[in-house]
TORPA-4810 file (N, C-alpha, C, O; in nm, 3 decimals):
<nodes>
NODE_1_-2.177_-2.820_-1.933_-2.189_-2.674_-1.936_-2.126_-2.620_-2.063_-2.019_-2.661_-2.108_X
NODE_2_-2.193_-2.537_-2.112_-2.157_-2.471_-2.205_-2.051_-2.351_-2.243_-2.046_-2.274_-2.147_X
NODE_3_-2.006_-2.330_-2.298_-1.835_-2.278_-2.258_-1.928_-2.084_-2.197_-1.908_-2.019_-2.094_X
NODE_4_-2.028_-2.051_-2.324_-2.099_-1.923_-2.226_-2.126_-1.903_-2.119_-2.095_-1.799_-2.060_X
NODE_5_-2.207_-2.025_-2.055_-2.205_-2.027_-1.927_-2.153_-2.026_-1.819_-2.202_-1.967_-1.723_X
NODE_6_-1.993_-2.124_-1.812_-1.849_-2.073_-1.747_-1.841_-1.927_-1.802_-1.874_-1.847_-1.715_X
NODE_7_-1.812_-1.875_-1.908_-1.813_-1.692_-1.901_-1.893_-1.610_-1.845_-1.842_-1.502_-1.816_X
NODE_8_-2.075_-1.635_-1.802_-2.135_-1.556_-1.753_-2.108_-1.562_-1.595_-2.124_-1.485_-1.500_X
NODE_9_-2.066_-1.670_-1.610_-2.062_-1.736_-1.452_-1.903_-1.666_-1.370_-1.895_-1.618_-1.257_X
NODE_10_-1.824_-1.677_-1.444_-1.714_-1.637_-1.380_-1.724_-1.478_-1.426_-1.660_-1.413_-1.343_X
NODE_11_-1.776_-1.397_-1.521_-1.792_-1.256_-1.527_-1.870_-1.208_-1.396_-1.844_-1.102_-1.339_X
NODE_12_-1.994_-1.323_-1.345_-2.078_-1.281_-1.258_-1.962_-1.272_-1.118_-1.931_-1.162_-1.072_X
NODE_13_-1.918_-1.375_-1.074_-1.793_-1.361_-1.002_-1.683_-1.318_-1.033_-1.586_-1.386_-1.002_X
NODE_14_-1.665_-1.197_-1.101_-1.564_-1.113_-1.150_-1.598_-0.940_-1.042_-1.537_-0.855_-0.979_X
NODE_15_-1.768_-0.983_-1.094_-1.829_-0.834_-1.100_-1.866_-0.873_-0.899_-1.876_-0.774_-0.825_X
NODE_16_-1.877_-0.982_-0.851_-1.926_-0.954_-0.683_-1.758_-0.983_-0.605_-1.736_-0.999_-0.485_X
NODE_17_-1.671_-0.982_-0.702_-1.545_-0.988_-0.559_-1.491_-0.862_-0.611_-1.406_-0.806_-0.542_X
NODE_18_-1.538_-0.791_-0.759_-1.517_-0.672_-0.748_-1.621_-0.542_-0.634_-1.579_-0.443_-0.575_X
NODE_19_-1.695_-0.573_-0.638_-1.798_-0.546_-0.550_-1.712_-0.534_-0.407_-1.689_-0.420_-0.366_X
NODE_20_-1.666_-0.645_-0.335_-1.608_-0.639_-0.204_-1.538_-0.549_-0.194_-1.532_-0.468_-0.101_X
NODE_21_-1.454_-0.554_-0.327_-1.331_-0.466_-0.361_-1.317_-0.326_-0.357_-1.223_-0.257_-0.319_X
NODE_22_-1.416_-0.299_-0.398_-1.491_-0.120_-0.368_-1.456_-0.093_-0.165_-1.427_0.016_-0.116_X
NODE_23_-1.465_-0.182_-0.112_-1.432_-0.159_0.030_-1.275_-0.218_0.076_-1.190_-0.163_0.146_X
NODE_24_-1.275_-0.337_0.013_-1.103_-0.355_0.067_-0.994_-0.304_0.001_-0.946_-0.366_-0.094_X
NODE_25_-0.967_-0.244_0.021_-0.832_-0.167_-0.020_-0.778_-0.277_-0.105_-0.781_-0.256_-0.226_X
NODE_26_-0.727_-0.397_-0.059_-0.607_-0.488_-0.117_-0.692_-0.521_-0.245_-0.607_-0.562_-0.325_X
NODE_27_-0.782_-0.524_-0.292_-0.844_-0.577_-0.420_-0.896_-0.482_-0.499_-0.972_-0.396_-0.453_X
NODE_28_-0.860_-0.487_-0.636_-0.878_-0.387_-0.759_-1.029_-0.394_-0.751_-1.075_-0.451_-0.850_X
NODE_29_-1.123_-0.353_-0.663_-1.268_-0.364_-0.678_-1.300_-0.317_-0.843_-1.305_-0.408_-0.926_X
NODE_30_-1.316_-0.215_-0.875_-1.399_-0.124_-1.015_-1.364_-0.188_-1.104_-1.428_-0.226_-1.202_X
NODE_31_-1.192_-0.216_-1.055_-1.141_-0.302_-1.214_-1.192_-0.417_-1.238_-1.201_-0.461_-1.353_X
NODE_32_-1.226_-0.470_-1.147_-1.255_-0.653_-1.152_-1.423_-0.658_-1.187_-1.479_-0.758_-1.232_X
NODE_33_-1.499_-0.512_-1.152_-1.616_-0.506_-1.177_-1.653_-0.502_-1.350_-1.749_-0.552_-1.409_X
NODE_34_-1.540_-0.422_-1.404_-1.540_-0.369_-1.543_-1.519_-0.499_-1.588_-1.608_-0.570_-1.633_X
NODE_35_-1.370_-0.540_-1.573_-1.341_-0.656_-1.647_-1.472_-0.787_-1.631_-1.480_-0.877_-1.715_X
NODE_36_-1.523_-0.783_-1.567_-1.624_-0.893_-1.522_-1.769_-0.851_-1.626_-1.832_-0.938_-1.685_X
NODE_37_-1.802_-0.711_-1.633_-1.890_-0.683_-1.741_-1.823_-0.678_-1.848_-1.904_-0.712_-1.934_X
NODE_38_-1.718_-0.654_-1.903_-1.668_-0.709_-2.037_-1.665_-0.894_-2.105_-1.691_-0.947_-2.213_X
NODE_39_-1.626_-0.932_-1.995_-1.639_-1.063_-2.036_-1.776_-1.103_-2.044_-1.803_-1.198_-2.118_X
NODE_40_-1.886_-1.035_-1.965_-2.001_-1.077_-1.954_-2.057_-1.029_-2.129_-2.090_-1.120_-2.205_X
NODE_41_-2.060_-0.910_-2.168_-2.033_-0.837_-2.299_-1.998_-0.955_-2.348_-2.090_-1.031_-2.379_X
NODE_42_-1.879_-0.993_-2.364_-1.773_-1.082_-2.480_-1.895_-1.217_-2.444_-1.907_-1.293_-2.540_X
NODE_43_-1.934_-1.232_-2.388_-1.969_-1.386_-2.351_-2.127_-1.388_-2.449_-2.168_-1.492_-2.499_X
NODE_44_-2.185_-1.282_-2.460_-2.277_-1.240_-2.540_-2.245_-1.225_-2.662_-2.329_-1.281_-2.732_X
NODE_45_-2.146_-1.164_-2.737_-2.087_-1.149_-2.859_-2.132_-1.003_-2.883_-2.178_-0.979_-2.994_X
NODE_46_-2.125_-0.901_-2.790_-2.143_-0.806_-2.754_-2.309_-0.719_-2.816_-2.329_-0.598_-2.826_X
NODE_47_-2.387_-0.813_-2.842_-2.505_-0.829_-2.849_-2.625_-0.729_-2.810_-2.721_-0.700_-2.882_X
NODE_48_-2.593_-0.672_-2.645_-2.669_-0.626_-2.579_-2.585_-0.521_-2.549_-2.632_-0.407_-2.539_X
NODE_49_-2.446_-0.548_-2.530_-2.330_-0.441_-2.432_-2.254_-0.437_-2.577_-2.206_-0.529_-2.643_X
NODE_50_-2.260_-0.306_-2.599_-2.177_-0.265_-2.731_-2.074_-0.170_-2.683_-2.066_-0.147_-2.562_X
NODE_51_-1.985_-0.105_-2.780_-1.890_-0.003_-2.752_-1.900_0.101_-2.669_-1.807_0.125_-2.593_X
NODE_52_-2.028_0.187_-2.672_-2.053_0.284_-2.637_-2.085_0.278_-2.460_-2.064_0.370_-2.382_X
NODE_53_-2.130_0.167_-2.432_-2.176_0.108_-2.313_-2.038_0.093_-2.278_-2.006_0.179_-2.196_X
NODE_54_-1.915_-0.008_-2.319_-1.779_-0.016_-2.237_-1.760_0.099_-2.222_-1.764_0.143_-2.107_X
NODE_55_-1.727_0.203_-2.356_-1.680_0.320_-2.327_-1.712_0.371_-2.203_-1.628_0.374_-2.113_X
NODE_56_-1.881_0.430_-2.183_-1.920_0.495_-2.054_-1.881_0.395_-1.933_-1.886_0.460_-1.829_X
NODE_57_-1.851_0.290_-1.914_-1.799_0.183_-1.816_-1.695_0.219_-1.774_-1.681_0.264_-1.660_X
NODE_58_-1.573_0.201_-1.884_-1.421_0.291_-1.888_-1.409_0.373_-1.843_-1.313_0.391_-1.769_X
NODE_59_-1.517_0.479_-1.870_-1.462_0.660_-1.796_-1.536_0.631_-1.647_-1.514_0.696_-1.544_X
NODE_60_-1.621_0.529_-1.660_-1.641_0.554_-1.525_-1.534_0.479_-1.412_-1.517_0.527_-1.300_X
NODE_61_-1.469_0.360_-1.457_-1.403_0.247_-1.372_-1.256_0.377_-1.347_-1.201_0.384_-1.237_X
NODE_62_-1.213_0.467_-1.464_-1.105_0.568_-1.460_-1.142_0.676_-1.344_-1.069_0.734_-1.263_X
NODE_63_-1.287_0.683_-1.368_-1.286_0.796_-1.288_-1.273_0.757_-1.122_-1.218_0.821_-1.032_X
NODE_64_-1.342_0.634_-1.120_-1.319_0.559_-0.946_-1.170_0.558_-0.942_-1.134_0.637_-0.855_X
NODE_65_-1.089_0.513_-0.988_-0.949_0.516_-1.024_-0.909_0.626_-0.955_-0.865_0.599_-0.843_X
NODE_66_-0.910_0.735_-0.983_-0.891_0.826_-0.976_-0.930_0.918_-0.840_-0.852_0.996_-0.786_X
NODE_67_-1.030_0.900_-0.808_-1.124_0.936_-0.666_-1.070_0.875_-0.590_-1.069_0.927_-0.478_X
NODE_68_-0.988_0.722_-0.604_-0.972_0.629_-0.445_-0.806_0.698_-0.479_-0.789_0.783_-0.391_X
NODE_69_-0.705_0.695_-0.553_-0.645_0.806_-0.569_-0.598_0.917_-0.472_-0.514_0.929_-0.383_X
NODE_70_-0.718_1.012_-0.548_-0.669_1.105_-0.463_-0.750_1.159_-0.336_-0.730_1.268_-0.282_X
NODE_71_-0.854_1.055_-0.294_-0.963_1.096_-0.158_-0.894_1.094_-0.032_-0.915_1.172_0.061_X
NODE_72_-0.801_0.986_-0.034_-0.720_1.056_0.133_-0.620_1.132_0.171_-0.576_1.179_0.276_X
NODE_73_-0.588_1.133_0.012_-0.434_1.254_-0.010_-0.498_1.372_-0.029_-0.413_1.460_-0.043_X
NODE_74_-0.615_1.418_-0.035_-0.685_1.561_-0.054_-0.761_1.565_0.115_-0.782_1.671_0.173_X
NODE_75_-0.797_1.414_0.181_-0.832_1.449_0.296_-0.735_1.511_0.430_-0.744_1.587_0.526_X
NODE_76_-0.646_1.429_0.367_-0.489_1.458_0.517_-0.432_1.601_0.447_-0.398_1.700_0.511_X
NODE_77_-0.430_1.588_0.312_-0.397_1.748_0.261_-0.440_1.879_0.282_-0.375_1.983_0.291_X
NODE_78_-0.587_1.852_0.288_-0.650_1.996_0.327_-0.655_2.026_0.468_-0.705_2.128_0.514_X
NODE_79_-0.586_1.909_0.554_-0.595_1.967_0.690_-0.414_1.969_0.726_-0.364_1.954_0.837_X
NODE_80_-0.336_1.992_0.586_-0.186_2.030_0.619_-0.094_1.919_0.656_0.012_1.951_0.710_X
NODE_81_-0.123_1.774_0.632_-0.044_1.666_0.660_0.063_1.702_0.579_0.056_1.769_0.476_X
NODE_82_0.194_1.639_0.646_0.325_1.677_0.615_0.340_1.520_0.496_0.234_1.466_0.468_X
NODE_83_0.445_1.472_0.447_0.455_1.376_0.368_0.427_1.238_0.425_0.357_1.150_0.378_X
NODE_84_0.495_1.239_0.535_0.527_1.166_0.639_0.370_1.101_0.674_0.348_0.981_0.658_X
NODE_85_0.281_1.183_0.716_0.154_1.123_0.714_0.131_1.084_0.584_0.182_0.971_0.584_X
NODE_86_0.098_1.098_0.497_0.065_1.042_0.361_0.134_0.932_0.332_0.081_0.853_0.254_X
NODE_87_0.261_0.901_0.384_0.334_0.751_0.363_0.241_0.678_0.488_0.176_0.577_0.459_X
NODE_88_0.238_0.730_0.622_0.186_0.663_0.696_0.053_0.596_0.673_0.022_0.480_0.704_X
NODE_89_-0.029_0.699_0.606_-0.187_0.693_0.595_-0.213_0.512_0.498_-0.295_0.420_0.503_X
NODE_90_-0.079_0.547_0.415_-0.085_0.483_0.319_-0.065_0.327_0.343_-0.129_0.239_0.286_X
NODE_91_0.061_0.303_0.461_0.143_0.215_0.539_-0.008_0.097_0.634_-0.026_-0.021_0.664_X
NODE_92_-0.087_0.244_0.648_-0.134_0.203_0.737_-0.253_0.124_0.720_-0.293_0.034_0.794_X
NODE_93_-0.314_0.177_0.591_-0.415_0.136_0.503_-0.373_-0.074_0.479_-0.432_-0.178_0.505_X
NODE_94_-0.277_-0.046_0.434_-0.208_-0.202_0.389_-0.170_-0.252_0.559_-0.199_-0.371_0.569_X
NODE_95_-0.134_-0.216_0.646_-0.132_-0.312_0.752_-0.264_-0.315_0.783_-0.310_-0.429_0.789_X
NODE_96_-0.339_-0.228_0.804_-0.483_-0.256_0.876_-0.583_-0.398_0.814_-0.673_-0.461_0.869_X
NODE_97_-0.517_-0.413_0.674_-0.577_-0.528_0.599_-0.579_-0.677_0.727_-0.670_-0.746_0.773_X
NODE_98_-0.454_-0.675_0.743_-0.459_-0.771_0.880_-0.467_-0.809_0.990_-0.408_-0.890_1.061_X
NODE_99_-0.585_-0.710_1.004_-0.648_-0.707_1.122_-0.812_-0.690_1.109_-0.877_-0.639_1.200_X
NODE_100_-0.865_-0.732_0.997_-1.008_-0.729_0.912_-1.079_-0.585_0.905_-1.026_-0.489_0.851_X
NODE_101_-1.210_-0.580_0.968_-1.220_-0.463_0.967_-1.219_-0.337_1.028_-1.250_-0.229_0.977_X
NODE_102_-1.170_-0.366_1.177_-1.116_-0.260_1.259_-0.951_-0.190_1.201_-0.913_-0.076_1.175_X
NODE_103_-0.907_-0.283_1.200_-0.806_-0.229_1.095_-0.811_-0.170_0.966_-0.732_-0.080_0.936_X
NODE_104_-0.899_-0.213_0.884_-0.920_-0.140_0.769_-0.988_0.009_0.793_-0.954_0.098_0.716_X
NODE_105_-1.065_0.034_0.879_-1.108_0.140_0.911_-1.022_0.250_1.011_-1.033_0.372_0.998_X
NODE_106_-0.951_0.197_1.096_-0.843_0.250_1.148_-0.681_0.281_1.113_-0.588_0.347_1.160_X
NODE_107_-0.706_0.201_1.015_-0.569_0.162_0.966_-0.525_0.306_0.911_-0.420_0.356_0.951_X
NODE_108_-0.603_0.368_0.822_-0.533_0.526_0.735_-0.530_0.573_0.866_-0.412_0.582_0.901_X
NODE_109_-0.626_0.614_0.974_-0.620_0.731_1.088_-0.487_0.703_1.170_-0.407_0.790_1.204_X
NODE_110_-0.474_0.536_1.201_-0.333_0.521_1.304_-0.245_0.586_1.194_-0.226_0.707_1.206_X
NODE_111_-0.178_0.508_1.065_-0.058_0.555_0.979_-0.023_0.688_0.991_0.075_0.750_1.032_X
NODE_112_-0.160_0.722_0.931_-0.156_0.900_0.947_-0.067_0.979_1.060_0.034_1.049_1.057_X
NODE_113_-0.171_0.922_1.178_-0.135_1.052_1.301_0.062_0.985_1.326_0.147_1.074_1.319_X
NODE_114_0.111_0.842_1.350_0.216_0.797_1.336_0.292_0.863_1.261_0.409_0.861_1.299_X
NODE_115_0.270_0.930_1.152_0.349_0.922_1.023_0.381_1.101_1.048_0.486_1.148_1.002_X
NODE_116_0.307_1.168_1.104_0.241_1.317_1.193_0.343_1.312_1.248_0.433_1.379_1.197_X
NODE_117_0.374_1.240_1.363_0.451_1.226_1.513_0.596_1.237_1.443_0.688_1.312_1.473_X
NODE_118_0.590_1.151_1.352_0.746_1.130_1.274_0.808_1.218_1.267_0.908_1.237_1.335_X
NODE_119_0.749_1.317_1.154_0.723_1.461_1.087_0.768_1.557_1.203_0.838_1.653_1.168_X
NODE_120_0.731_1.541_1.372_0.757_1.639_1.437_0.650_1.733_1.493_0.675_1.829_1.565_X
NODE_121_0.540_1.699_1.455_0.412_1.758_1.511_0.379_1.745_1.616_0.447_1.662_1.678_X
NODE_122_0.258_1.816_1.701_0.211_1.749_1.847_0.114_1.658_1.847_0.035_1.679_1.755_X
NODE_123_0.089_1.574_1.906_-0.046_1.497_1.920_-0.182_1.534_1.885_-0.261_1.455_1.832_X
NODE_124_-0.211_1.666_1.918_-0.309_1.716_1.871_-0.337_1.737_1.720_-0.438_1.711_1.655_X
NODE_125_-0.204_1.796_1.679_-0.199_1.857_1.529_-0.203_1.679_1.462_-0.263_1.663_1.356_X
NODE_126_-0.147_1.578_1.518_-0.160_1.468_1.430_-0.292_1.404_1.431_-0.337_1.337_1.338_X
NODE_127_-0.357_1.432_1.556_-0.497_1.382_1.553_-0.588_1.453_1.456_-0.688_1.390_1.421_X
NODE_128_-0.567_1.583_1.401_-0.613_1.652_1.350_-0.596_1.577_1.171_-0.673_1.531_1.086_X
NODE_129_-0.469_1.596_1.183_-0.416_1.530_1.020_-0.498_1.333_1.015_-0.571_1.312_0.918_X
NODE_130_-0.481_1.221_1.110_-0.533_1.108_1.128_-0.680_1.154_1.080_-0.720_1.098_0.978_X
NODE_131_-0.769_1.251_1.141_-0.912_1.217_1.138_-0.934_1.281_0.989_-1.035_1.246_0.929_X
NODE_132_-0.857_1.363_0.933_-0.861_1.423_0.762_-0.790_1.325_0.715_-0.728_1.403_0.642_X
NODE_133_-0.740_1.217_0.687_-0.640_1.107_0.614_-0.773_0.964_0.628_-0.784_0.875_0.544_X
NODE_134_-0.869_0.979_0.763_-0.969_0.875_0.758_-1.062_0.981_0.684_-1.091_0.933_0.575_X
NODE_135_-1.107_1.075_0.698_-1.257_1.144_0.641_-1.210_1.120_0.516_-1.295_1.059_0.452_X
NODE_136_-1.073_1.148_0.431_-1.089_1.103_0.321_-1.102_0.944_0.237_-1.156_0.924_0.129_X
NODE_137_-1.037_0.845_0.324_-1.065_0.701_0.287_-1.184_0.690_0.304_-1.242_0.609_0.231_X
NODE_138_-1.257_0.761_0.398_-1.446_0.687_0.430_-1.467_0.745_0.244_-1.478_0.662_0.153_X
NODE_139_-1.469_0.904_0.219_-1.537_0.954_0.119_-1.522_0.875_-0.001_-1.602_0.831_-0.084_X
NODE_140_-1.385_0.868_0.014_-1.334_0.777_-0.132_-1.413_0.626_-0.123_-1.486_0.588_-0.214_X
NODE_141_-1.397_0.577_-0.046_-1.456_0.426_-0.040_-1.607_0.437_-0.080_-1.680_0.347_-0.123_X
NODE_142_-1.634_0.561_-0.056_-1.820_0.598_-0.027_-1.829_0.645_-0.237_-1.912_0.605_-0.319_X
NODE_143_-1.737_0.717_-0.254_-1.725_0.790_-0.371_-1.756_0.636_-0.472_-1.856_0.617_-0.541_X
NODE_144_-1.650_0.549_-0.454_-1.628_0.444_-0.528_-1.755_0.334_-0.500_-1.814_0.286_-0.596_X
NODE_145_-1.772_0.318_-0.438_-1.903_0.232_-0.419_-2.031_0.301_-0.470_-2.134_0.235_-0.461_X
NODE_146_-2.038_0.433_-0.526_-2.121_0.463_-0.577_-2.133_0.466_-0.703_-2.234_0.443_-0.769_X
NODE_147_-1.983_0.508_-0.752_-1.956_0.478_-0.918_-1.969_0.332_-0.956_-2.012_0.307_-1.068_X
NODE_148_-1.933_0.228_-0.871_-1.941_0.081_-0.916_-2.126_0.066_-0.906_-2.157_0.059_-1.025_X
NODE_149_-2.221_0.059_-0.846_-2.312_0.114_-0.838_-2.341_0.148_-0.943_-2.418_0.068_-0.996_X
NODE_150_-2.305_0.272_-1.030_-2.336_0.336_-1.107_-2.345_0.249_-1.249_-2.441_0.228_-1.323_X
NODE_151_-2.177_0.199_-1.261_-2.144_0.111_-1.378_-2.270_-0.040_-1.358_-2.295_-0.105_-1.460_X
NODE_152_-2.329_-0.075_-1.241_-2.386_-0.158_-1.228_-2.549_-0.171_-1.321_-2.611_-0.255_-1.387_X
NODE_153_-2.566_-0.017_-1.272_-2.692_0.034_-1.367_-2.701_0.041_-1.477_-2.790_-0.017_-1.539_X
NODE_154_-2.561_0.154_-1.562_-2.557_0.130_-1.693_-2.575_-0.001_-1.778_-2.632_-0.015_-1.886_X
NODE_155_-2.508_-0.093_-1.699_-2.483_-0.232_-1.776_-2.618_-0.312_-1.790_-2.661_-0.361_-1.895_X
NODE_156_-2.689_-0.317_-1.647_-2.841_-0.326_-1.644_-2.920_-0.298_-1.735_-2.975_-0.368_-1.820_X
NODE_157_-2.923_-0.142_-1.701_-3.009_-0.056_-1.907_-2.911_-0.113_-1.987_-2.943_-0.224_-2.029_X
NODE_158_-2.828_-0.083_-2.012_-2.754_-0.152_-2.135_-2.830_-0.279_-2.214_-2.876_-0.286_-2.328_X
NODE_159_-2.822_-0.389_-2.092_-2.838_-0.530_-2.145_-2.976_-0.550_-2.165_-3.011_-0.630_-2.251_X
NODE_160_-3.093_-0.462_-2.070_-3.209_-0.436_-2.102_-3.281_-0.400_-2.211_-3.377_-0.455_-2.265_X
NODE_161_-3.213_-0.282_-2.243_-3.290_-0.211_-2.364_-3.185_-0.208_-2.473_-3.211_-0.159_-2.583_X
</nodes>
């Protein structure tokens, strides 16, 4: 094998466990997607994928950055979560990892409403804050899987035309 071919090959498996990554919390999905089309770029001698193409890649992998960020801290926020949920949401996100994907999907809503209860709220008011701390992890996860998506296309036209 040719040393390009280990580079397209491991860029190609850069860019699909970044892919997963867009959904599991514990893995830099966008980043591992970017870095995986850069090397794919570099492995070309940037041939097809030039500057202008990383660039728009960059603002986009920043902007997912940014969306997973701030999508459950604007979701538990706009429905008045105290701090306490936002550590929880957060707590809860990273334990739910070990428990696959009922946990990953439950994981921000338990932390949350827990983190609520802490704070001094009633059950209700934390169920309220839990289901705004999950509406925002679904959006963000939904947000980010669309920008990786997105960077998927550019790179496509990119290497195409």
């Amino acid at each position: 094998m040719t040393t390009q071919i280990i580079l397209y090959v491991l860029a190609a498996l850069l860019i699909v466990i970044g892919l997963a990554g867009t959904i599991l919390p514990a893995l830099p999905g966008v980043p591992l997607v970017f870095f995986g089309m850069l090397l794919a770029a570099w492995a070309g001698d940037f041939a097809h994928i030039g500057w202008l193409t990383l660039t728009v890649l960059g603002i986009l992998t920043a902007l997912a950055l940014l969306v997973d960020l701030l999508a459950g801290l604007l979701g538990a926020k706009r429905v008045g979560a105290s701090g306490w949920a936002l550590v929880g949401a957060a707590i809860g996100t990273i334990v739910g990892l070990f428990f696959g994907i009922i946990g990953i999907i439950l994981g921000p809503f338990v932390g949350a409403v827990l983190g609520e209860l802490i704070a001094g709220s009633t059950l209700k008011r934390s169920a309220t804050v839990g289901v705004g701390a999950w509406l925002g992890f679904v959006f963000g996860t939904l947000a980010k899987i669309a920008l990786c998506f997105t960077m998927l296309g550019v790179f496509a036209l990119a290497y195409l035309f």
